[in-house]
N, CA, C and O atoms as a GROMACS GRO file, in nm:
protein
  392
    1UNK      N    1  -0.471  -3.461   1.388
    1UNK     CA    2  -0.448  -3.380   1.270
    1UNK      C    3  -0.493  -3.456   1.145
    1UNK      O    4  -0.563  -3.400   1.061
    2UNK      N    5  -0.460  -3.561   1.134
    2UNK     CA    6  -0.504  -3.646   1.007
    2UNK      C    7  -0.687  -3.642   0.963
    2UNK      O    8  -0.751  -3.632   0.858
    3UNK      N    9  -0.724  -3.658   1.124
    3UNK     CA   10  -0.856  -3.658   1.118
    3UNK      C   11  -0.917  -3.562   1.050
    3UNK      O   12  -1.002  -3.575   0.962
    4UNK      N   13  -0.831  -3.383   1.128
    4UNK     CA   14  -0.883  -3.305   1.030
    4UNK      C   15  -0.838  -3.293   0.906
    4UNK      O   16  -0.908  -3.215   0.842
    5UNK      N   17  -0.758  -3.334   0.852
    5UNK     CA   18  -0.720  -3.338   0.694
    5UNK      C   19  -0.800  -3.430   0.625
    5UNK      O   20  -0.813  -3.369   0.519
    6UNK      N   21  -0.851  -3.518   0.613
    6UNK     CA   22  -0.922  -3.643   0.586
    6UNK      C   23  -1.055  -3.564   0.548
    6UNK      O   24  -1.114  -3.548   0.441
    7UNK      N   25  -1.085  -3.513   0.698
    7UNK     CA   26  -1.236  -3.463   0.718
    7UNK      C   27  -1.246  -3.335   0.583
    7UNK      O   28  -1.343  -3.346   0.508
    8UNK      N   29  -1.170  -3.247   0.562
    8UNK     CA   30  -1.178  -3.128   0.500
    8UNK      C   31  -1.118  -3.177   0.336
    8UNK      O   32  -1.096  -3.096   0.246
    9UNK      N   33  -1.110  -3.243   0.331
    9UNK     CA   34  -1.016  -3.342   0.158
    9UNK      C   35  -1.165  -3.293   0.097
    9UNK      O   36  -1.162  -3.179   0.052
   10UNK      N   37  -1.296  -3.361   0.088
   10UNK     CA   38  -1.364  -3.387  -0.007
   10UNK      C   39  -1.420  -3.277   0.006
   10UNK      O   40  -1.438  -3.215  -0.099
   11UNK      N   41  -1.463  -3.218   0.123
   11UNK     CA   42  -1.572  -3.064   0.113
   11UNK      C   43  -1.504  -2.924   0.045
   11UNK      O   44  -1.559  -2.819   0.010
   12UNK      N   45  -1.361  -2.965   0.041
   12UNK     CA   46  -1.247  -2.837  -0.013
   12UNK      C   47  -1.256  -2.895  -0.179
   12UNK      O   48  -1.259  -2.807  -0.264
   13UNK      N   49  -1.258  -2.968  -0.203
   13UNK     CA   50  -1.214  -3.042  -0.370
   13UNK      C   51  -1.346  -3.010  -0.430
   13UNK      O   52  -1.345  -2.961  -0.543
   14UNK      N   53  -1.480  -3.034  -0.357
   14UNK     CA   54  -1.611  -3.009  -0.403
   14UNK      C   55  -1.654  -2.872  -0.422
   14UNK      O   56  -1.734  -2.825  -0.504
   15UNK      N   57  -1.586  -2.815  -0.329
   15UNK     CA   58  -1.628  -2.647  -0.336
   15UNK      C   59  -1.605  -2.611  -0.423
   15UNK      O   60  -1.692  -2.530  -0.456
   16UNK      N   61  -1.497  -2.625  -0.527
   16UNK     CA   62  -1.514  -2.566  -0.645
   16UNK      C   63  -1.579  -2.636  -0.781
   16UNK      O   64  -1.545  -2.599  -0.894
   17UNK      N   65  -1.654  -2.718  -0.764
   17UNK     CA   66  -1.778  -2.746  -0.831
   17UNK      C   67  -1.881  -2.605  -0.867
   17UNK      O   68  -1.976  -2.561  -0.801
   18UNK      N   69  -1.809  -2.544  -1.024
   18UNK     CA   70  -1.888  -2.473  -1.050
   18UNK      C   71  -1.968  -2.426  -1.001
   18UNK      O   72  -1.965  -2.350  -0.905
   19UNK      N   73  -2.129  -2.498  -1.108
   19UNK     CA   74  -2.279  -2.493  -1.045
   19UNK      C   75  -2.321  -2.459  -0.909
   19UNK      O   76  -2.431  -2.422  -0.866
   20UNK      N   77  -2.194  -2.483  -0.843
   20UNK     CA   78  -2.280  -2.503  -0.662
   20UNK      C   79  -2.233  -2.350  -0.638
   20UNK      O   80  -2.294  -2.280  -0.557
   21UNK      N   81  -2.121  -2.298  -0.712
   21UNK     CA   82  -2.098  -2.130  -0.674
   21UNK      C   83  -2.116  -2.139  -0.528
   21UNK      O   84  -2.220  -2.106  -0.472
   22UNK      N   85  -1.998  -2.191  -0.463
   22UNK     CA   86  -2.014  -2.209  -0.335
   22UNK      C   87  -1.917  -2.103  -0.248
   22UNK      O   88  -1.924  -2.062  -0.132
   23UNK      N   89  -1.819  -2.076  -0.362
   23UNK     CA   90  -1.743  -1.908  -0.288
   23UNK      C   91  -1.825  -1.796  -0.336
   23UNK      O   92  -1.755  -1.712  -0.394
   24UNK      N   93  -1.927  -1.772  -0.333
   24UNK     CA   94  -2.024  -1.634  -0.443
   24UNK      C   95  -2.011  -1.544  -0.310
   24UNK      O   96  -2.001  -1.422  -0.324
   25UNK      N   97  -2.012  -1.598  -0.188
   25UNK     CA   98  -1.960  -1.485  -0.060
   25UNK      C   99  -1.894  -1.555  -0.001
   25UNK      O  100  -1.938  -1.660   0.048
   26UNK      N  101  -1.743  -1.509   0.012
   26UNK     CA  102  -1.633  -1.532   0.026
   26UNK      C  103  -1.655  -1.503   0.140
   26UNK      O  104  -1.680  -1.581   0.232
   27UNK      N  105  -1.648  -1.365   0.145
   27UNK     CA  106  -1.638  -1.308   0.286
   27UNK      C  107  -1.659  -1.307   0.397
   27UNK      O  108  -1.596  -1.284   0.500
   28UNK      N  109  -1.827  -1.353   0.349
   28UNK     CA  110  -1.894  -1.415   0.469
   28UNK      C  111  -1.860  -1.533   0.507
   28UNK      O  112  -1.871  -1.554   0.628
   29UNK      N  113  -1.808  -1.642   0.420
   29UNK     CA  114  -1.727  -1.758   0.487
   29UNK      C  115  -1.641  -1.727   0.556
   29UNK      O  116  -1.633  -1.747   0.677
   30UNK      N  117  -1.559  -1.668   0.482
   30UNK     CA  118  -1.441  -1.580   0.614
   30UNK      C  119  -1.446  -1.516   0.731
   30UNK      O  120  -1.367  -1.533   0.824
   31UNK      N  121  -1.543  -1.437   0.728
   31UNK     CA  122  -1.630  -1.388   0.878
   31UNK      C  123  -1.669  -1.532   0.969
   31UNK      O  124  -1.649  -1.538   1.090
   32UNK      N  125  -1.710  -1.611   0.916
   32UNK     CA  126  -1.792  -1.686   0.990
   32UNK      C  127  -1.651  -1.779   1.055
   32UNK      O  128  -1.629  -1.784   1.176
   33UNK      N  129  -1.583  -1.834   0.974
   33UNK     CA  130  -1.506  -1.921   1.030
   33UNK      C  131  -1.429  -1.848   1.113
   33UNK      O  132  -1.384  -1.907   1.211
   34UNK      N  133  -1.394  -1.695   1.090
   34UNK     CA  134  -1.301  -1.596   1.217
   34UNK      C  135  -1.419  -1.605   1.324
   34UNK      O  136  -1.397  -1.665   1.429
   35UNK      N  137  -1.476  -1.578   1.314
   35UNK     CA  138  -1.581  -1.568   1.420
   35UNK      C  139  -1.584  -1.688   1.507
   35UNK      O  140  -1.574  -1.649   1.623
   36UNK      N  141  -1.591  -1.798   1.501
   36UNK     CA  142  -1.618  -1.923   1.545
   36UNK      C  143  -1.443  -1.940   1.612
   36UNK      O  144  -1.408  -1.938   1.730
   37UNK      N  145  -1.352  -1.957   1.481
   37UNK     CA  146  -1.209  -2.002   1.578
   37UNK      C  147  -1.183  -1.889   1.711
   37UNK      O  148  -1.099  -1.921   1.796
   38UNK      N  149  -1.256  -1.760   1.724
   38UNK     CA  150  -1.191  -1.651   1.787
   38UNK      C  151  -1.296  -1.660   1.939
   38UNK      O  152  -1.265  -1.624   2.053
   39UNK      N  153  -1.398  -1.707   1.902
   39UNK     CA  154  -1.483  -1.752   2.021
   39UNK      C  155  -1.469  -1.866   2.109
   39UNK      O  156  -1.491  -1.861   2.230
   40UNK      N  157  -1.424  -1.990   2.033
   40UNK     CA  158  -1.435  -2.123   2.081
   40UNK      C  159  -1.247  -2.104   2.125
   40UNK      O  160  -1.198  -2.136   2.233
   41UNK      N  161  -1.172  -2.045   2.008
   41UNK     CA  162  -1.041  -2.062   2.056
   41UNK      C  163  -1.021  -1.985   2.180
   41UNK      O  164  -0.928  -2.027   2.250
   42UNK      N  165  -1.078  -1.891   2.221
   42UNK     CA  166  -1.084  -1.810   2.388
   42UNK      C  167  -1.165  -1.879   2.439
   42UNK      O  168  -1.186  -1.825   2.548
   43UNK      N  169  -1.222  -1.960   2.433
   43UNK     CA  170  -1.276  -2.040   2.507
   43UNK      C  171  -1.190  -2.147   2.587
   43UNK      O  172  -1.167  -2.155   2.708
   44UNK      N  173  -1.147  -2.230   2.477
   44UNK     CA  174  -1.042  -2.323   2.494
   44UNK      C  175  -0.915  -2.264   2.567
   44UNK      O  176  -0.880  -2.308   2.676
   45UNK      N  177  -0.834  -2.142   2.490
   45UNK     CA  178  -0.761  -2.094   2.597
   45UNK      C  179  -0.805  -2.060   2.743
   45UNK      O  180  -0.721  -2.093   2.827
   46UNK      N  181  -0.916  -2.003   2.790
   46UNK     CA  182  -0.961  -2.014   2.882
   46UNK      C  183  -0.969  -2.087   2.975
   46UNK      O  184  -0.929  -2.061   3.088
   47UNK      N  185  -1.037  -2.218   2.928
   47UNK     CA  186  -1.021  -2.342   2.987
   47UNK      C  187  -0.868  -2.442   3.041
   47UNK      O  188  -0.845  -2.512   3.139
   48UNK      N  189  -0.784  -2.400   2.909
   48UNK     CA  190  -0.670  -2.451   2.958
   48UNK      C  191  -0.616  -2.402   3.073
   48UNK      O  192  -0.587  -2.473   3.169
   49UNK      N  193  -0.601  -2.282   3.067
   49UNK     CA  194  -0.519  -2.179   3.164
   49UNK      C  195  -0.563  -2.202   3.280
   49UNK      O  196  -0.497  -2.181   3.382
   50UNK      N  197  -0.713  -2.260   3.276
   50UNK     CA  198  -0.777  -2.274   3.424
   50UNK      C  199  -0.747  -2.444   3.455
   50UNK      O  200  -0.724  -2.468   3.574
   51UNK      N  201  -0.745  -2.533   3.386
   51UNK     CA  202  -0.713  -2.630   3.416
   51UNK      C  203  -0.812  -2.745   3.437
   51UNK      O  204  -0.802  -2.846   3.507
   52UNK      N  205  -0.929  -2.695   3.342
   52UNK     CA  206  -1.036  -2.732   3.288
   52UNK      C  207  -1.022  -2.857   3.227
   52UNK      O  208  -1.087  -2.947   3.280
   53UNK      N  209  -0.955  -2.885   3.128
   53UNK     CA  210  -0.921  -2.974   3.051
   53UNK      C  211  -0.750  -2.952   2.983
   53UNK      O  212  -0.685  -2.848   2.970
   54UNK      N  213  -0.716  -3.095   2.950
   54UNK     CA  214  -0.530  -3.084   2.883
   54UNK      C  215  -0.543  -3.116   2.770
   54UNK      O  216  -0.659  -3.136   2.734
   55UNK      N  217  -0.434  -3.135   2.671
   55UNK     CA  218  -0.385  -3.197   2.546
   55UNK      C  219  -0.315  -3.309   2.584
   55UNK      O  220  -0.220  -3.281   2.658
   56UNK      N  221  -0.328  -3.416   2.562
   56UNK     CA  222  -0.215  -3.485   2.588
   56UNK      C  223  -0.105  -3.462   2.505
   56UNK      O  224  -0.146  -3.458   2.389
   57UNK      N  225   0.027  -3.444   2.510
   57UNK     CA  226   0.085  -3.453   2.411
   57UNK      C  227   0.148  -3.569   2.312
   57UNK      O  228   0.218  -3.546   2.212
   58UNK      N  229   0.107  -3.706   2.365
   58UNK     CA  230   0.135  -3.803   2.264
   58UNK      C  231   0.039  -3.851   2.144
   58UNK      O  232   0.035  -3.938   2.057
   59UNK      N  233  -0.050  -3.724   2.201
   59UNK     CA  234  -0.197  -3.753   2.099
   59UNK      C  235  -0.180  -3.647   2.024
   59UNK      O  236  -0.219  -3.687   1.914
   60UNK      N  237  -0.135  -3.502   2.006
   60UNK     CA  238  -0.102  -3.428   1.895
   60UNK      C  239   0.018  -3.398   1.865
   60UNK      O  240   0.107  -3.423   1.946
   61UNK      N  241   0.049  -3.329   1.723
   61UNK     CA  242   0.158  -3.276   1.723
   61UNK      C  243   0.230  -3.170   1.821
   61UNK      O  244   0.168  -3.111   1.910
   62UNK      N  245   0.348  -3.154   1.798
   62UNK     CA  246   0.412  -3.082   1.938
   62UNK      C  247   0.381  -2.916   1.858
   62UNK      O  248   0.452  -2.844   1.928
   63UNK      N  249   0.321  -2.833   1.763
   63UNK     CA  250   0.293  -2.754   1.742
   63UNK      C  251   0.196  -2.700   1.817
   63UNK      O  252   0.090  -2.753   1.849
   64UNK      N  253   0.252  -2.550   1.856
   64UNK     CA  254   0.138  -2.498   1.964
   64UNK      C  255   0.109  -2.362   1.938
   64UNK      O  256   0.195  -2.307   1.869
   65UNK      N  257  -0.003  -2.278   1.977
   65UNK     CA  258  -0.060  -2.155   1.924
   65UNK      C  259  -0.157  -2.103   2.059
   65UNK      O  260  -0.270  -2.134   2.097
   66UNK      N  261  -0.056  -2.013   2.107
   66UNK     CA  262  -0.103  -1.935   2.228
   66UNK      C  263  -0.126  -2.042   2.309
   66UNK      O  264  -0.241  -2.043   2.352
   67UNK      N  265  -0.044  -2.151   2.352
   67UNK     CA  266  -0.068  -2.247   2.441
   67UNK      C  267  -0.186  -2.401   2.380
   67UNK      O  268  -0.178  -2.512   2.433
   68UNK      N  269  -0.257  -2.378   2.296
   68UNK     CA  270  -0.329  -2.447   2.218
   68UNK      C  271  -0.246  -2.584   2.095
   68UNK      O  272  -0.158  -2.559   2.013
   69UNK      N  273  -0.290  -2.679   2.113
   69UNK     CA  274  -0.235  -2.767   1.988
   69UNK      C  275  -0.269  -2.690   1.852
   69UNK      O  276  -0.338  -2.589   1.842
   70UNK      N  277  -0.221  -2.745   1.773
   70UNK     CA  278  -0.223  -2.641   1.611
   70UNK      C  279  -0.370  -2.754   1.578
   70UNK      O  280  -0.466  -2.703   1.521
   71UNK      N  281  -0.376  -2.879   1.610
   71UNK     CA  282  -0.494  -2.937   1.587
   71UNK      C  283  -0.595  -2.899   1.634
   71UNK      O  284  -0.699  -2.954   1.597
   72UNK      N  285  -0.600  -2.797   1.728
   72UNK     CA  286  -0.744  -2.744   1.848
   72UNK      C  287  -0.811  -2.670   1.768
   72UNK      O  288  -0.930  -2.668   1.736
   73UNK      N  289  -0.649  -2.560   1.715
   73UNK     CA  290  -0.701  -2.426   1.653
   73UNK      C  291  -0.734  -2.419   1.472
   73UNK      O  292  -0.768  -2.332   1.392
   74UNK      N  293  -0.700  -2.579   1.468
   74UNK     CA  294  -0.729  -2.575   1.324
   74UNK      C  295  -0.870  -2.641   1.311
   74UNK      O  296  -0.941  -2.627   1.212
   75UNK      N  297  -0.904  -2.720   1.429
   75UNK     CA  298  -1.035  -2.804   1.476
   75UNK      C  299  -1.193  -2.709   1.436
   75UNK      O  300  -1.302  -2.755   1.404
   76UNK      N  301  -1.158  -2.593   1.450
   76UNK     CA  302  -1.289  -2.496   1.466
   76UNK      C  303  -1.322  -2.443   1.314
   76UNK      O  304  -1.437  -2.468   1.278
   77UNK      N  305  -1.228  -2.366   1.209
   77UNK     CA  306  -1.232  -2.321   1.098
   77UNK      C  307  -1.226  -2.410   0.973
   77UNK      O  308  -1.240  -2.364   0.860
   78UNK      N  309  -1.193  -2.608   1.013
   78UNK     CA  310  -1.230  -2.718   0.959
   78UNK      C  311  -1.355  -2.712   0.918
   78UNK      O  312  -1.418  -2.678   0.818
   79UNK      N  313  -1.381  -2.778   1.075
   79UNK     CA  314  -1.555  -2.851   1.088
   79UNK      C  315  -1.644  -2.742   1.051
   79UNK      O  316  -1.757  -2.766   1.007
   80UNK      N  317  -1.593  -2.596   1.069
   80UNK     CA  318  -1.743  -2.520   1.070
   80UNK      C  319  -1.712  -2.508   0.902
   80UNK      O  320  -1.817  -2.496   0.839
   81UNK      N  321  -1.626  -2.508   0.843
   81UNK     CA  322  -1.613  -2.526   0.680
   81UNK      C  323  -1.652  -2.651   0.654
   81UNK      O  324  -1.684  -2.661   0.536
   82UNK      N  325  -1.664  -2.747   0.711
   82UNK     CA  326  -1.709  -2.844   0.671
   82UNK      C  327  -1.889  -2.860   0.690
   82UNK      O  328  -1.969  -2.932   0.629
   83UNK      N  329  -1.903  -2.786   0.771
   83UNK     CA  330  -2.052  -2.817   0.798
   83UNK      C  331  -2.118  -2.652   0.668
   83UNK      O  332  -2.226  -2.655   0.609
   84UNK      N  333  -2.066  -2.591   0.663
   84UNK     CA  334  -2.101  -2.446   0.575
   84UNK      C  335  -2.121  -2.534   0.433
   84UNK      O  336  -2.224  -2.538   0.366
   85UNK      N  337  -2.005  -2.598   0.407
   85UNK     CA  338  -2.039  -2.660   0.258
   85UNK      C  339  -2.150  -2.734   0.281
   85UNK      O  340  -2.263  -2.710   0.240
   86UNK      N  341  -2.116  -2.825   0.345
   86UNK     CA  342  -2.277  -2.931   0.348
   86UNK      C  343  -2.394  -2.879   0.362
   86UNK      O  344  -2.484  -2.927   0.293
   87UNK      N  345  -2.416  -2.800   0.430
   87UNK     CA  346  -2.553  -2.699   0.426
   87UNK      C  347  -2.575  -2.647   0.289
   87UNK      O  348  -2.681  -2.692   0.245
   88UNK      N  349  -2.499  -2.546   0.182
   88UNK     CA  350  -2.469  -2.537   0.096
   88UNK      C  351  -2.502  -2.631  -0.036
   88UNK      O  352  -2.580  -2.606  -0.129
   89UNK      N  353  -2.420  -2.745  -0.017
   89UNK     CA  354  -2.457  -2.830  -0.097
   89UNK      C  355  -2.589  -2.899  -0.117
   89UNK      O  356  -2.654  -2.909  -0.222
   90UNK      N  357  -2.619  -2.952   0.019
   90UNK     CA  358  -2.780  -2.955   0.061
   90UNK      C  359  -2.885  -2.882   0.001
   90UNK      O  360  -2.989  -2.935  -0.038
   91UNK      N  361  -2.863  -2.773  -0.008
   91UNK     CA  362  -2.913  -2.669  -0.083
   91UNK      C  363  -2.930  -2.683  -0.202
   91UNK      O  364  -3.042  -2.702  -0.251
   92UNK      N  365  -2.820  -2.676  -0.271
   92UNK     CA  366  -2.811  -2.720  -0.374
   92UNK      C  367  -2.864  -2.782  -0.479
   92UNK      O  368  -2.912  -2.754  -0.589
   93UNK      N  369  -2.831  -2.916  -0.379
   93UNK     CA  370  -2.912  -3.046  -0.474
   93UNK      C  371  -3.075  -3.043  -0.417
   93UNK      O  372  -3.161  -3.098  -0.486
   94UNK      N  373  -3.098  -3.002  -0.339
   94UNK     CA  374  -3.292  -3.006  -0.337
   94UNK      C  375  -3.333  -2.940  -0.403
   94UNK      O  376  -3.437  -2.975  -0.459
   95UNK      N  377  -3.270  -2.799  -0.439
   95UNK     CA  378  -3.311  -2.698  -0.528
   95UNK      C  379  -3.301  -2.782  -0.672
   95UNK      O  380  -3.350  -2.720  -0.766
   96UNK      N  381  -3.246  -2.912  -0.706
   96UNK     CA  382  -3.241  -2.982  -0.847
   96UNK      C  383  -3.150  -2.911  -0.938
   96UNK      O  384  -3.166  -2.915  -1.060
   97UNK      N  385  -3.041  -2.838  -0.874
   97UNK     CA  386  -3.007  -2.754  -0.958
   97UNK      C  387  -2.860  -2.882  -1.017
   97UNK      O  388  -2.812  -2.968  -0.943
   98UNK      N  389  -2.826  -2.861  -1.140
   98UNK     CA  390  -2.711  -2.975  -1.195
   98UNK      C  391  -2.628  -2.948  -1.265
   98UNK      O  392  -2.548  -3.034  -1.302
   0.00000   0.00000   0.00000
């Protein structure tokens, strides 16, 4: 969990950097990150149920969501927010914009 809090600190604080107008479609961020936790998280449930792979539990918190650690299901709508800004920002700054 820390990892993902750590990871999402600077790309959440930056997003609202004016200039970069990085919520101008909200929505579609919102689509995208439902989209991704609702695919990968049936995935993962999937896998658990089959016995594919475990959680350990001394490695996450004891919070759980449809059988899932709260770190699994928070794992997907992080990183893909984290990788949306950076693309974004990328953008951004090649375009020279300041």
């Amino acid at each position: 969990m820390w990892v993902l809090i750590v990871s999402v600190i600077v790309p959440f604080i930056l997003s609202f950097y004016p200039p970069l107008k990085f919520y101008r479609n909200l929505r579609t961020l919102i689509l995208s990150l439902l989209l991704i936790l609702i695919i990968f998280g049936a995935w993962d449930i999937f896998a658990t149920l089959r016995g594919h792979w475990y959680f350990d539990p001394s490695g996450v918190w004891g919070i759980r969501i449809i059988n899932l650690p709260l770190e699994e299901v928070l794992f997907f709508p992080v990183i893909t927010f984290c990788c949306i800004f950076t693309w974004e920002a990328l953008k951004f700054l090649s375009a020279g914009k300041k």
